[in-house]
Backbone bond lengths (Angstrom), bond angles and torsions (degrees), N, CA, C in turn:
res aa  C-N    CA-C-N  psi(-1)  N-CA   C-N-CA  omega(-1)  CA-C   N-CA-C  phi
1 X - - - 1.447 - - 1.511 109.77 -
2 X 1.431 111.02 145.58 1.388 111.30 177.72 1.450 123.03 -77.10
3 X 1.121 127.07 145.74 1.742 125.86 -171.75 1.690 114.36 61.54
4 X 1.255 118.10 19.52 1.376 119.84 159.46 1.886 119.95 -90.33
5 X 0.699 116.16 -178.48 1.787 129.21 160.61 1.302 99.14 -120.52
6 X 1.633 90.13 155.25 1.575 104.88 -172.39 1.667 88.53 -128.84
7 X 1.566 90.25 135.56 1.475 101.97 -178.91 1.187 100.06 -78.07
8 X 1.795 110.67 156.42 1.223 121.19 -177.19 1.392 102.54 -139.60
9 X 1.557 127.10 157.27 1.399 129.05 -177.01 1.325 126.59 -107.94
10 X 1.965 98.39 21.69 1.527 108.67 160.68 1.965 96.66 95.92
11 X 1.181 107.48 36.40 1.267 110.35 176.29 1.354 112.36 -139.09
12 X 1.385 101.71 133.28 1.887 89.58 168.76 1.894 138.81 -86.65
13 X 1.265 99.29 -145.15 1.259 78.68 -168.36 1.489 124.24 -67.78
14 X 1.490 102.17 -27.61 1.513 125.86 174.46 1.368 129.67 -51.16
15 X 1.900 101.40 -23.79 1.683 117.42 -152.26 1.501 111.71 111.18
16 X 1.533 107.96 -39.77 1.814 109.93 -140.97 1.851 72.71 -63.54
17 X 1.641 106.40 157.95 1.248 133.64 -177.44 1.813 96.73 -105.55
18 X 1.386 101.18 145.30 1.788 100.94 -152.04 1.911 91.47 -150.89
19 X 0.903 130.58 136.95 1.295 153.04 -177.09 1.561 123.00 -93.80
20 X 1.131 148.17 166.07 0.988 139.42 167.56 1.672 127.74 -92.43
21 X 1.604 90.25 -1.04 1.286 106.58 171.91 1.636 103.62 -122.59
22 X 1.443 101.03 141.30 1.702 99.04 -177.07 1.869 94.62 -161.48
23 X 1.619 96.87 156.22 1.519 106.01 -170.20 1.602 113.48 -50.77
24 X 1.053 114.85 -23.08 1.869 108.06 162.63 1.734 106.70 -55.44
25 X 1.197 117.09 -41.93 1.399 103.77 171.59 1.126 120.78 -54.74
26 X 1.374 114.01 -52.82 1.836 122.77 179.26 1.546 120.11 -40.87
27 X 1.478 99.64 -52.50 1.231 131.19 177.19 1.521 107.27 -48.14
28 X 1.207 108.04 -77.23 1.616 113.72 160.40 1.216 123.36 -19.38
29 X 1.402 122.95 -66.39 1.391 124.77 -177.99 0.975 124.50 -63.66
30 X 1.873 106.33 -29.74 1.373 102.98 -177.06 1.893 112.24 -82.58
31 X 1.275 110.56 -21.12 1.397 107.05 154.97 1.787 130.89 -51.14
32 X 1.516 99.29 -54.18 1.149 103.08 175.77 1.664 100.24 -61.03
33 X 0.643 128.31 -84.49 1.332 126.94 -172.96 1.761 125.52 -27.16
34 X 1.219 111.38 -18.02 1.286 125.63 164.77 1.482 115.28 -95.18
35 X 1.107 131.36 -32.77 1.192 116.96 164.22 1.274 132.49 -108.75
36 X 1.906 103.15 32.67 1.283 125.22 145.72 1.628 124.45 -75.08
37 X 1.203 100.07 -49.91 1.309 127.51 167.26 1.539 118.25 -51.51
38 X 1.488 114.11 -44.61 1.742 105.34 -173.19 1.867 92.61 -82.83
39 X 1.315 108.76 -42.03 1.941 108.82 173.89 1.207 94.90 -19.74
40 X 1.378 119.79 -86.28 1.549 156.30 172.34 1.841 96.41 -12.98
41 X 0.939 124.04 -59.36 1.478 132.13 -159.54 1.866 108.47 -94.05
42 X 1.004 103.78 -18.23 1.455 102.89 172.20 1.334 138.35 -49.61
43 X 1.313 119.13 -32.16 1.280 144.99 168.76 1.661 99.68 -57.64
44 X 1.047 104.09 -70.81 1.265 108.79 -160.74 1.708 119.75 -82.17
45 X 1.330 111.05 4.31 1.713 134.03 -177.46 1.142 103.20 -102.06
46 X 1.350 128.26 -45.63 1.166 120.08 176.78 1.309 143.14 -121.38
47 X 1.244 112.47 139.19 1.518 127.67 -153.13 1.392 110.16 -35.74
48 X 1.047 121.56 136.37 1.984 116.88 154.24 1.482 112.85 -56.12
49 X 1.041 122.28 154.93 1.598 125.98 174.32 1.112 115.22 -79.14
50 X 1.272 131.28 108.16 1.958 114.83 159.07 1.633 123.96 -17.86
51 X 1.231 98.66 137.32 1.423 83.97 177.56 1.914 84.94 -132.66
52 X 0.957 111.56 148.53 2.242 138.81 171.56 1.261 100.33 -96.88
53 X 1.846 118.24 102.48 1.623 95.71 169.30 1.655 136.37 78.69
54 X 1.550 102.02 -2.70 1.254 141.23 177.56 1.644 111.34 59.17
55 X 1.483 98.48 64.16 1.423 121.24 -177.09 1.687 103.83 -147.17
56 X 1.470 128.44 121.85 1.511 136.03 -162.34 1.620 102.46 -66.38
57 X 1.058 112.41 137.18 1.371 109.74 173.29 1.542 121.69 -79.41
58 X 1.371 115.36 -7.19 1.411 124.01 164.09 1.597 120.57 -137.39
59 X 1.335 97.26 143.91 1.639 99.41 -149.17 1.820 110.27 -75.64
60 X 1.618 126.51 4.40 1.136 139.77 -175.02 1.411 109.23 -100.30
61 X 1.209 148.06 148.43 1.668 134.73 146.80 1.522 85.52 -80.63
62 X 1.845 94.96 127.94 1.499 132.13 159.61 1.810 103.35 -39.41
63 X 1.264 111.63 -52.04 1.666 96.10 175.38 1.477 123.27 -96.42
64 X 1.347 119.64 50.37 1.080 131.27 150.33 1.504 129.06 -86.89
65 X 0.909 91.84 -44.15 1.988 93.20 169.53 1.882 107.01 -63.63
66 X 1.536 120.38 -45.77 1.396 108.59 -163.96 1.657 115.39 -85.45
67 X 1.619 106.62 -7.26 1.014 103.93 140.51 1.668 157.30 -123.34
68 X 1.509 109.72 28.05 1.773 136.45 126.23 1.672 78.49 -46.42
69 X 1.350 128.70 -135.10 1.509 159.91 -130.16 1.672 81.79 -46.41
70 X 1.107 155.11 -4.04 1.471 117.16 158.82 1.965 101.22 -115.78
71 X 0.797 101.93 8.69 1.764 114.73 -170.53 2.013 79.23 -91.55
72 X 1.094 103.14 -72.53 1.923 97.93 -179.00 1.349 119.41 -52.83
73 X 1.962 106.38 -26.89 1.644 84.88 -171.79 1.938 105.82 -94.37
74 X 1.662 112.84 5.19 0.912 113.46 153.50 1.837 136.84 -78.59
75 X 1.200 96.67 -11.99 1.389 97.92 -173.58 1.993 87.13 -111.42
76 X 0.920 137.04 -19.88 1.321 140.89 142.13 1.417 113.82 -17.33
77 X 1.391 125.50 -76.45 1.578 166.82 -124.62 1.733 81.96 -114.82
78 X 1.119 126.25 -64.38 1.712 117.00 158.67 1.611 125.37 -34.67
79 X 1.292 93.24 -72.11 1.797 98.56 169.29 1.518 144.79 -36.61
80 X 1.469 74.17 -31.13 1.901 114.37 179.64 1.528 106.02 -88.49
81 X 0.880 110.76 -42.52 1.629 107.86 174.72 1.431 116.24 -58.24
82 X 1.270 100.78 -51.93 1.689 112.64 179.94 1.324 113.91 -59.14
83 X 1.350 111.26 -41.49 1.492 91.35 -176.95 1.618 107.99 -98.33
84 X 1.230 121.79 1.81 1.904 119.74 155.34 1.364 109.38 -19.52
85 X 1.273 110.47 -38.40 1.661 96.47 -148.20 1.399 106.62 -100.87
86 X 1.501 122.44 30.81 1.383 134.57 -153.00 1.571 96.38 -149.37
87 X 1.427 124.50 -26.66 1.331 128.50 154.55 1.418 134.28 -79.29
88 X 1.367 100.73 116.42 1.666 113.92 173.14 1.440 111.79 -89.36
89 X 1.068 138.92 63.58 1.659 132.52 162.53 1.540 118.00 -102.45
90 X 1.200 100.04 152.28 1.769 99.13 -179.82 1.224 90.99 -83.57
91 X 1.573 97.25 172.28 1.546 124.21 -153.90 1.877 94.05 -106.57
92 X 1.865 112.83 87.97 1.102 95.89 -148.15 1.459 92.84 -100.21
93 X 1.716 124.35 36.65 2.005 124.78 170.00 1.664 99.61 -85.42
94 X 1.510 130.09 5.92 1.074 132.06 167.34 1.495 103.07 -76.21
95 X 0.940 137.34 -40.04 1.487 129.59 -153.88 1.773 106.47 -116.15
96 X 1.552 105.07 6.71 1.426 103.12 161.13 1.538 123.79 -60.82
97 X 1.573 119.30 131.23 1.270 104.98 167.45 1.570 125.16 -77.17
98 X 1.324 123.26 168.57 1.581 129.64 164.01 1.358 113.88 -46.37
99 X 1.655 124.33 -2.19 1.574 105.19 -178.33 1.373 87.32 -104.28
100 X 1.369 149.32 0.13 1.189 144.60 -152.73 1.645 90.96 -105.05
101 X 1.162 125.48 -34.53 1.341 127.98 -153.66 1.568 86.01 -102.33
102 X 0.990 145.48 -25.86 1.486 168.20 162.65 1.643 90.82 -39.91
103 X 1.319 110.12 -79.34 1.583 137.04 -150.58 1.867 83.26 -66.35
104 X 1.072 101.32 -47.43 2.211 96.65 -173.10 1.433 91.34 -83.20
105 X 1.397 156.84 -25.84 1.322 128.94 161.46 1.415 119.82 -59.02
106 X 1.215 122.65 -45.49 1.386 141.18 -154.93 1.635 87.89 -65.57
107 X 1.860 111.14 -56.21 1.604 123.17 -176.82 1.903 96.05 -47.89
108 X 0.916 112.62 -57.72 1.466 115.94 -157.71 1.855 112.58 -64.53
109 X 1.167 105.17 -34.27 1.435 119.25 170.28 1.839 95.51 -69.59
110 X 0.642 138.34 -125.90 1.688 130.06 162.14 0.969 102.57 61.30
111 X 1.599 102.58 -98.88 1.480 125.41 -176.81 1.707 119.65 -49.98
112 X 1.168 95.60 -30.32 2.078 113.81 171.90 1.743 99.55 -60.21
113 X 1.535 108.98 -59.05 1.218 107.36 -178.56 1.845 135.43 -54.65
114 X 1.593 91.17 -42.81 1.479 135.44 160.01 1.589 85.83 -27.76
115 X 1.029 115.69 -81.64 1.588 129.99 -134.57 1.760 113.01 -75.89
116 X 1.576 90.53 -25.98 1.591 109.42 170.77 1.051 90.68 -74.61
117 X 1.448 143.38 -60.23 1.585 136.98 -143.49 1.256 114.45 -66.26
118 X 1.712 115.38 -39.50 0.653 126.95 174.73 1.507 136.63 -0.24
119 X 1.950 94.34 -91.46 1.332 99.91 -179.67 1.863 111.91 -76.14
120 X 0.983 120.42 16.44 1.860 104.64 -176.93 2.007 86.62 -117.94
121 X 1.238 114.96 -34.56 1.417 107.04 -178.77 1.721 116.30 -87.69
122 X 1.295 112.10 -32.27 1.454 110.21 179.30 1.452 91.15 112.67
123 X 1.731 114.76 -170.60 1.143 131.99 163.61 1.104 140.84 -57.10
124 X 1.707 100.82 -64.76 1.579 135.79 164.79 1.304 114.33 -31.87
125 X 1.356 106.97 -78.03 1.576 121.87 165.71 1.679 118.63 -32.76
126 X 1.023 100.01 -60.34 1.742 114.16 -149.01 1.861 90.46 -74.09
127 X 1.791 113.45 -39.81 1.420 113.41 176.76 1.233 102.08 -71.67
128 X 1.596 147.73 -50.48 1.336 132.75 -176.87 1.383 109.35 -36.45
129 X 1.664 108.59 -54.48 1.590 120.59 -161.65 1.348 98.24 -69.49
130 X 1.268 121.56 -64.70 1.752 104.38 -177.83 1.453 122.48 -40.92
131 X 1.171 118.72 -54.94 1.683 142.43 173.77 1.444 99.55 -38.06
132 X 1.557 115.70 -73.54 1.153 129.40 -168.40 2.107 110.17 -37.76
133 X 1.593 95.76 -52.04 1.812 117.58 -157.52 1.693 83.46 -79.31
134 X 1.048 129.75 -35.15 1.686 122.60 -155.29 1.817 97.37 -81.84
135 X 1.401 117.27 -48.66 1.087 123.93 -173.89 1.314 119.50 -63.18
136 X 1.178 120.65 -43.53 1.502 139.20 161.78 1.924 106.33 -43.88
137 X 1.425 107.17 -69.20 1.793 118.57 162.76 0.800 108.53 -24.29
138 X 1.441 139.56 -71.73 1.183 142.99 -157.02 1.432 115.15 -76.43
139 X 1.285 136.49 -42.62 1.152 136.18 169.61 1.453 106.78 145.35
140 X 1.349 133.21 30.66 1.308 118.67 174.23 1.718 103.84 -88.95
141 X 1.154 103.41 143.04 1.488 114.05 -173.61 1.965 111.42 -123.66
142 X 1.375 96.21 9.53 1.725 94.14 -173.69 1.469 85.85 -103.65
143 X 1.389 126.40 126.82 0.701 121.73 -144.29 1.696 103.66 -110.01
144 X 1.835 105.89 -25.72 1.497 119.58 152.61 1.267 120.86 -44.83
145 X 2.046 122.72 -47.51 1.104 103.67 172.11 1.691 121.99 -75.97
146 X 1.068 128.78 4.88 1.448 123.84 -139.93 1.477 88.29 -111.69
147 X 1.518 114.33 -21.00 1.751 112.71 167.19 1.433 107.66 -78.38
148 X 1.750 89.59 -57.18 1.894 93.83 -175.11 1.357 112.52 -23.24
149 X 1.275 107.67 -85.59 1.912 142.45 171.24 1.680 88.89 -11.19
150 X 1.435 129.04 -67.82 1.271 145.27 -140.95 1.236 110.55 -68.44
151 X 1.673 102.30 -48.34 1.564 123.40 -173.28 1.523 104.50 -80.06
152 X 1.376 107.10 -72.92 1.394 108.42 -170.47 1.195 125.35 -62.01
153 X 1.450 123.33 -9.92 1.576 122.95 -176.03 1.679 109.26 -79.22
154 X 1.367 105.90 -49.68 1.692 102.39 178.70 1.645 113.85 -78.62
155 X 1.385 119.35 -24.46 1.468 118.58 140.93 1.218 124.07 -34.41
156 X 0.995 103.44 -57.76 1.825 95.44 -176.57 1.313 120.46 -77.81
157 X 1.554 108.90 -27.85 1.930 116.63 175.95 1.436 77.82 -68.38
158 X 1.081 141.57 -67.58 1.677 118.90 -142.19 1.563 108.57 -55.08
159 X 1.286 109.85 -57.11 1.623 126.81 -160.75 1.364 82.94 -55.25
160 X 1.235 136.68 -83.72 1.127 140.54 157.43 1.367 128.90 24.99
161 X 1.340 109.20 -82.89 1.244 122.11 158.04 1.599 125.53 -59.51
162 X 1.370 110.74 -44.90 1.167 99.03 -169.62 1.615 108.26 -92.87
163 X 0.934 126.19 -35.49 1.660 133.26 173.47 1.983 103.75 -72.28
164 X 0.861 133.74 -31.46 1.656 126.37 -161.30 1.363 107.14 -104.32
165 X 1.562 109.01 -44.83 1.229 124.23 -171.80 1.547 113.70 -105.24
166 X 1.289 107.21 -18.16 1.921 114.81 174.36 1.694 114.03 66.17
167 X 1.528 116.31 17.72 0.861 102.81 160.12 1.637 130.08 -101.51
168 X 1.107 115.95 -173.60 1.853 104.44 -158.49 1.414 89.57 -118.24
169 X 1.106 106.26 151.22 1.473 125.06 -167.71 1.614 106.16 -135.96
170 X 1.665 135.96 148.59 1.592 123.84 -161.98 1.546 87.67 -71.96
171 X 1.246 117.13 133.44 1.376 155.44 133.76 1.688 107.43 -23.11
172 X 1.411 103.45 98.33 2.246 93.87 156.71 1.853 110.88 -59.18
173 X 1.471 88.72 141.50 1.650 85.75 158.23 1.474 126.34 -101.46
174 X 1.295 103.28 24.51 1.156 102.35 179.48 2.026 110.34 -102.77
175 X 1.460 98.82 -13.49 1.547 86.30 172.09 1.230 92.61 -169.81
């Protein structure tokens, strides 16, 4: 009949039998839930601004950008939830191999290191070096781009940031 629903017994088109809960939900929450948490942590992550004379030396609050980018990837992580329940895909982190889980440890150590380097190397530095070690990991072998990429990418976030956007970014002590 036209303009009815047709009951179904929780299977799709294939057969495969499908739930109303599925790892896009998980996924979801666990987003939302992470960028509840950094909201939450912002205050206390990021620096106060200098102020000269009790006037800011840059015309933005420093935690305005990280929370835009976790304020979206929370209402993101919302959006995513809602429509979970409208997606039929298999759950395809079953059929990852051990180099895949390899390749996101290796990423995660990185970024661990990254984050130490940070404050004693600066930005510049610490983005060449991450850039530099990740690109290499992965398999780039040109070895012109693998500096280029290295140098100029956190070059340009810095200038970037700190010249366009006026916010301050950690300082190298080396120059």
């Amino acid at each position: 009949m036209r303009g009815t629903r047709r009951a179904t017994d929780g299977r799709d088109s294939s057969g495969t039998r499908w739930s109303k809960w599925n790892f896009n939900h998980a996924a979801a929450l666990v987003l939302a839930a992470l960028a509840v948490a950094l909201l939450l942590a912002v205050p206390y992550q990021v620096a106060k601004p200098e102020r000269l004379f009790g006037r800011a030396l840059t015309a933005l609050n420093p935690a305005l950008y990280p929370r835009l980018v976790f304020g979206a990837l929370l209402v993101i992580a919302i959006l995513y939830f809602i429509v979970s329940g409208r997606l039929r895909e298999l759950n395809l982190f079953r059929t990852v191999e051990a180099r895949g889980y390899f390749n996101i440890g290796v990423t995660i150590a990185c970024l661990v290191a990254y984050a130490f380097a940070l404050p004693k190397l600066g930005f510049v530095l610490s983005g060449i070096a991450l850039t530099f070690v990740l690109t290499v990991f992965y398999g780039n072998r040109n070895h012109f781009l693998t500096v280029a990429v290295s140098v100029l990418a956190p070059l340009a976030i810095y200038y970037g940031a700190t010249r366009l956007l006026l916010v301050s970014l950690p300082e190298s002590p080396f120059f």
